[in-house]
N, C-alpha and C positions, 0 to 999 in steps of 0.2 A: 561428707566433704562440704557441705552445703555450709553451714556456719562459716568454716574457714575461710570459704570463697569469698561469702559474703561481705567478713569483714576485712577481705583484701579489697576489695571493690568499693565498701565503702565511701574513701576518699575522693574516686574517680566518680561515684556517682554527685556526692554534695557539687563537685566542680561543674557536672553535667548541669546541674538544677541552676547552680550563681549566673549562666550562662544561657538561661532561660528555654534549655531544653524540658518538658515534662515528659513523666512518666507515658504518657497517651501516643505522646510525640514517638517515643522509644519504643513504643509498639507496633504502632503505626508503619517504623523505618522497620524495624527486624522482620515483621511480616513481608513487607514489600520486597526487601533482599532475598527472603527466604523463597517468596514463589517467583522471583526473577531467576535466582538462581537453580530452582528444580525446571523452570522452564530452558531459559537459554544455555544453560550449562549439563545439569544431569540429562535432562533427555536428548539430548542433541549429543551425549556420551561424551563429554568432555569431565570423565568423571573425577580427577586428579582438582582441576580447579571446583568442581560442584562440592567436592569431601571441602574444601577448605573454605570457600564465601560459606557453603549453609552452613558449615560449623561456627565460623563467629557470628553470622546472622543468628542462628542459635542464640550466643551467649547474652545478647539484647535479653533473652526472659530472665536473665538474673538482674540485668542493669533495671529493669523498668519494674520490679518489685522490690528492692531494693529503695531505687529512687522514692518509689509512693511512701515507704514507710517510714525514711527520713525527711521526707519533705514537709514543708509547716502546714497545708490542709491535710495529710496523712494519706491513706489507704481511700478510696472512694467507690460506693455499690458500683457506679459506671465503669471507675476504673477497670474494677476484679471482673467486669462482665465485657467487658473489649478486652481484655488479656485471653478469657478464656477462651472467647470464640474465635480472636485471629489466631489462637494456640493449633483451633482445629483445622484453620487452613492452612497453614504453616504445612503441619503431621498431614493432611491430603496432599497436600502442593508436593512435598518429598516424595510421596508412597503414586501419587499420580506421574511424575516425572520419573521414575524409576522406571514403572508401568509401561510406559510409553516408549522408554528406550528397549525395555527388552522384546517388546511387542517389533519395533524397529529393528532389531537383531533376528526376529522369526524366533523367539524364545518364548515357550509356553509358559514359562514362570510369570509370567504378565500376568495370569489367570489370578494365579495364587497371590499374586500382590495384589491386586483389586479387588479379591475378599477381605487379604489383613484388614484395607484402607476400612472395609465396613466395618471389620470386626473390634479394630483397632478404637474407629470413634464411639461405641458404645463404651467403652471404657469410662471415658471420663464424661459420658451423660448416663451412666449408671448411678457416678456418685452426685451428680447434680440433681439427678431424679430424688434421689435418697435424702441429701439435703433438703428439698421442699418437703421433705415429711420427715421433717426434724430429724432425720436419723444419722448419724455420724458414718460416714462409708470411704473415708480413707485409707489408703492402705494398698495391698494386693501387691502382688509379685512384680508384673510389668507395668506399672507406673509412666506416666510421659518422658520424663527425662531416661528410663532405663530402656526403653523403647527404642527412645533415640541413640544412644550411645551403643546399645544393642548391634543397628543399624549400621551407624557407623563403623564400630570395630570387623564386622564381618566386611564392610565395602574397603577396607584399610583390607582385610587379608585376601581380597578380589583383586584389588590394584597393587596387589605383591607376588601376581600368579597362582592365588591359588586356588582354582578353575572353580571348585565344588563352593567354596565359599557364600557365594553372593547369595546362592540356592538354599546352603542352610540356614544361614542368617532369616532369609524369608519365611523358610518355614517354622523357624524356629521364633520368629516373632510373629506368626501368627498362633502357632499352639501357646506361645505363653500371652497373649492378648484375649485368647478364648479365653483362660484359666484364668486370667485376672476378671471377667465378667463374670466367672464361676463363680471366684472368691468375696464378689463385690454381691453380688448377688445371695449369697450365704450369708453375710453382713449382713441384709435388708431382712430376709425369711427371719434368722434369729429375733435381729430386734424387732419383727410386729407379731414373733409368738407369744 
């Protein structure tokens, strides 16, 4: 879906730029929303508004890649390296506020979410590892964005009653978070045989 998005977005982003937003800038804001909102909103269990501010704070990662790649100095090392790592507190900021609220409820599931958060971020410094030694490691099953929507579809079937929800979703995004470390990791072994 990614292309399509893109190029619906497109427009909206050229106007973001005429108006002297940068892509850094757009980062910058999506980050700040996103762990305002895992704080003052999900953990504090206001989760009805937390699903919907971090969801568009979200959508900032499409605007501010986009943006870099239409804009007249382009894509830039610093840029793709402030995307990546507010990427990572953004995915703590969420997995940290969730944490927090179920801890707050007396819910053991906190446990289990505060592994994903570790198991989660090895993910995408597995492929950055791999990239400093030239190796191509893209790919794997749960990916950032499928993480994310992951997450959210299970917290949508939690805020519709449906109790067990929130628990599998958890679990079930950290089994497929291992599995992507598997896979990322079976990427790297092949190519330095």
């Amino acid at each position: 879906m990614k292309p399509a998005v893109v190029k619906v977005i497109t427009p909206f982003c050229r106007g973001l730029l005429k108006l002297g937003v940068t892509p850094d800038m757009m980062t910058i804001f999506g980050t700040a929303i996103v762990v305002l909102g895992s704080w003052l909103l999900l953990a504090q269990g206001r989760l009805v508004a937390a699903l919907f501010v971090i969801g568009l704070a979200l959508l900032t990662d499409l605007l501010d890649g986009t943006m870099a790649r239409i804009s007249d100095q382009g894509a830039s090392n610093w840029g793709n390296f402030l995307d990546s790592t507010l990427d990572r507190i953004s995915d703590a900021a969420v997995l940290l506020g969730l944490s927090y609220y179920l801890y707050s409820q007396g819910d053991e599931l906190f446990i289990v979410c505060m592994v994903t958060i570790a198991v989660s971020s090895i993910v995408p410094y597995a492929r950055a590892k791999a990239e400093s030694l030239n190796i191509e490691c893209k790919g794997g099953f749960a990916e950032r964005t499928e993480r994310l929507v992951l997450l959210a579809f299970f917290g949508v079937l939690h805020l519709l009653g449906i109790t067990w929800a929130l628990d599998a979703g958890i679990w079930i995004l950290l089994i497929l978070s291992t599995f992507t470390v598997y896979q990322r990791m079976a990427i790297v072994w092949r190519a330095t045989r």
